[in-house]
C-alpha positions as CSV (number, residue, x, y, z in Angstrom):
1,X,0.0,0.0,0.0
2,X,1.5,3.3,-0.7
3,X,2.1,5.5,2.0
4,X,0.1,8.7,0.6
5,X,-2.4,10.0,3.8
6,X,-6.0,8.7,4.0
7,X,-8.7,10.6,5.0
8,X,-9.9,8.8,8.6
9,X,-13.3,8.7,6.9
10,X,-11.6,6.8,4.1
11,X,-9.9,4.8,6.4
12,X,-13.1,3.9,8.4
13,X,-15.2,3.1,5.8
14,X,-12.2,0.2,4.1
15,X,-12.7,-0.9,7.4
16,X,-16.3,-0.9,7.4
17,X,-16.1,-3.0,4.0
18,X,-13.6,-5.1,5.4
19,X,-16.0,-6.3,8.1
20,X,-18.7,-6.9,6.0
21,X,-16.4,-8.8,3.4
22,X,-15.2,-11.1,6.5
23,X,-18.7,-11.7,8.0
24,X,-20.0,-12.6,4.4
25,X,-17.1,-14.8,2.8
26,X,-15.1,-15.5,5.5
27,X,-17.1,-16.7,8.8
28,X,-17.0,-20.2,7.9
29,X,-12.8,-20.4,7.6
30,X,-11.6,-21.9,10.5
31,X,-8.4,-19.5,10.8
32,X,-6.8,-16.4,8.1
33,X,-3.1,-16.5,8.1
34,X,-2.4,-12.4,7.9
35,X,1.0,-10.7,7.6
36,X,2.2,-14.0,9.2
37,X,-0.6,-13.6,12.1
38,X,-2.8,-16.5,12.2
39,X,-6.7,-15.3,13.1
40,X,-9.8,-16.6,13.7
41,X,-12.9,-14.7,12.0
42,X,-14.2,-14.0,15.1
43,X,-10.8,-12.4,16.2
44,X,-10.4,-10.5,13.0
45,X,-13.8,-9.1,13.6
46,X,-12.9,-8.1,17.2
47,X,-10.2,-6.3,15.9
48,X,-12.0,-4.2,12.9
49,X,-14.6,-3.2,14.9
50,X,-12.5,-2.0,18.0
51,X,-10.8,0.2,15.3
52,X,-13.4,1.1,13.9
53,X,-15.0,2.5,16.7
54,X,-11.9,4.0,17.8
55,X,-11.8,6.3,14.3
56,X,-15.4,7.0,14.9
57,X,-15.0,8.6,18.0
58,X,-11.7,10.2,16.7
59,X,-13.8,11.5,14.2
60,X,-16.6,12.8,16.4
61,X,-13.8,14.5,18.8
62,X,-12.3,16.2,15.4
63,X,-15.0,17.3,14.7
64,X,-16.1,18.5,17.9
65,X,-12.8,20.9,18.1
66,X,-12.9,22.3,15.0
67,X,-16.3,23.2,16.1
68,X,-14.7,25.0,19.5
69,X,-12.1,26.2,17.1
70,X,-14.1,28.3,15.1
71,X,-16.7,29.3,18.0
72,X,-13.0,31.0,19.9
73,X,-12.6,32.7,16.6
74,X,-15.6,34.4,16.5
75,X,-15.7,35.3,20.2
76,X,-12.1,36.3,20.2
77,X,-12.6,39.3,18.3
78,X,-15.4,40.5,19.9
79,X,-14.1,39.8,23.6
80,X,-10.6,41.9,22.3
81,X,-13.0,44.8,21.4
82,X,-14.7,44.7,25.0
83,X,-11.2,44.4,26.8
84,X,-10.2,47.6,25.2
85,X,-12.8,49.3,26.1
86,X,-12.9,48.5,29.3
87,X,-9.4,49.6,29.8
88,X,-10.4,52.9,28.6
89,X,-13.3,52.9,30.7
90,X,-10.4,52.0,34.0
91,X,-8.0,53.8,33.0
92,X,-10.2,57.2,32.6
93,X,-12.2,55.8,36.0
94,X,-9.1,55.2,38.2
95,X,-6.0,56.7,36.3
96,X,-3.5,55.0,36.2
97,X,-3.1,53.6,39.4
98,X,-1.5,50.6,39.3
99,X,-3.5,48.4,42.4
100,X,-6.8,49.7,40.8
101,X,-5.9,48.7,37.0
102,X,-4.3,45.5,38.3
103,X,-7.4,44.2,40.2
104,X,-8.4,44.1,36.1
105,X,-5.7,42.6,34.6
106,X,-4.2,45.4,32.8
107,X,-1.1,47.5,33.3
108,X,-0.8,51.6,33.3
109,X,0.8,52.9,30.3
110,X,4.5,53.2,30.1
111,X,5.6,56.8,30.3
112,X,8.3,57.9,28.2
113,X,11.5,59.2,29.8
114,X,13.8,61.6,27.9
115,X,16.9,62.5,29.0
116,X,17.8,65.9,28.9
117,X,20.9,65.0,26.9
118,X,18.3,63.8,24.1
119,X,16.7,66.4,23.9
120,X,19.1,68.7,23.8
121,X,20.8,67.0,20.8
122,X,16.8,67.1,19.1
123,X,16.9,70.8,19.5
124,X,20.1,71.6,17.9
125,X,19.1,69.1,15.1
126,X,16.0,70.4,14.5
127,X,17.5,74.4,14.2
128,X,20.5,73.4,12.3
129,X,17.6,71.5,9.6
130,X,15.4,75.0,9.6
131,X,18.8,76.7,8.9
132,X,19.6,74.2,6.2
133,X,16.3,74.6,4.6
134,X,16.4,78.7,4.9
135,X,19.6,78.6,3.0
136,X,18.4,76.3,0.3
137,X,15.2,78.0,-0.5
138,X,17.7,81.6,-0.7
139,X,19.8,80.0,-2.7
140,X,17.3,79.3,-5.5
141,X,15.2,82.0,-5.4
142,X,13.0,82.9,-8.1
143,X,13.7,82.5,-11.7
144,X,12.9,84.7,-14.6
145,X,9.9,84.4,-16.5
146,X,11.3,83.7,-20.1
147,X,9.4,85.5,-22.5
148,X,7.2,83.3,-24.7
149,X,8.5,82.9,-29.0
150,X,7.6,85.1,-31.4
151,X,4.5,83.8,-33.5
152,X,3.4,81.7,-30.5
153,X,2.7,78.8,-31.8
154,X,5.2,75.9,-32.1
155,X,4.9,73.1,-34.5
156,X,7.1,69.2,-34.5
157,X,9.0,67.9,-37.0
């Protein structure tokens, strides 16, 4: 048999066949000699059926996650929409107190810390850039309107 994946609902239903092949043609053999296993029909059959109740549960339980799976998904999105707004709602309530937005889960918002250093260094970029720009638009001024031809009118060639 090659070794390409079967469907579990593939599987179950050879196996499905299988047992009503074995009960039809094969209940009257004394014993099946199978990939050097010897088995009576009434073995064989044990062992089909306990497999194939095993993939029909598997099945069930597949199915039954995918269903939770997509229910999360849906939910999710909603739930994320109600979180934020009810850190909104805590933080504009309380602040940002820390205890108070804790006993909800969330944390206060990080403040930013510049350094005077930084800022320094932002305000001496940011005047030698306006200097920069001064002496770039100075330096091209305006240019001359260049009268238009004589005639007016041009034509290709």
């Amino acid at each position: 048999m090659a070794k390409n994946a079967v469907s579990l609902s593939k599987t179950l239903a050879r196996v499905t066949s299988a047992i009503a092949g074995v009960q039809k043609n094969l209940s009257t053999v004394a014993q099946i000699s199978l990939a050097g296993v010897v088995y009576s029909p009434a073995t064989l059959l044990a062992l089909l059926q306990a497999y194939a109740n095993l993939v029909s549960a598997l099945i069930a339980a597949h199915n039954q996650v995918h269903g939770f799976v997509l229910s999360e998904r849906a939910q999710r999105k909603q739930v994320h929409v109600i979180l934020e707004a009810l850190a909104a709602f805590v933080t504009n309530l309380f602040g940002s107190d820390p205890n108070k937005l804790g006993d909800f889960g969330f944390t206060p918002r990080k403040v930013r810390v510049e350094s005077t250093a930084t800022r320094a260094a932002a305000t001496a970029k940011a005047k030698v850039t306006r200097e920069a720009k001064k002496a770039a638009l100075a330096a091209v001024g305006t240019p001359a309107a260049t009268p238009p031809a004589a005639g007016g009118t041009t034509t290709k060639s």
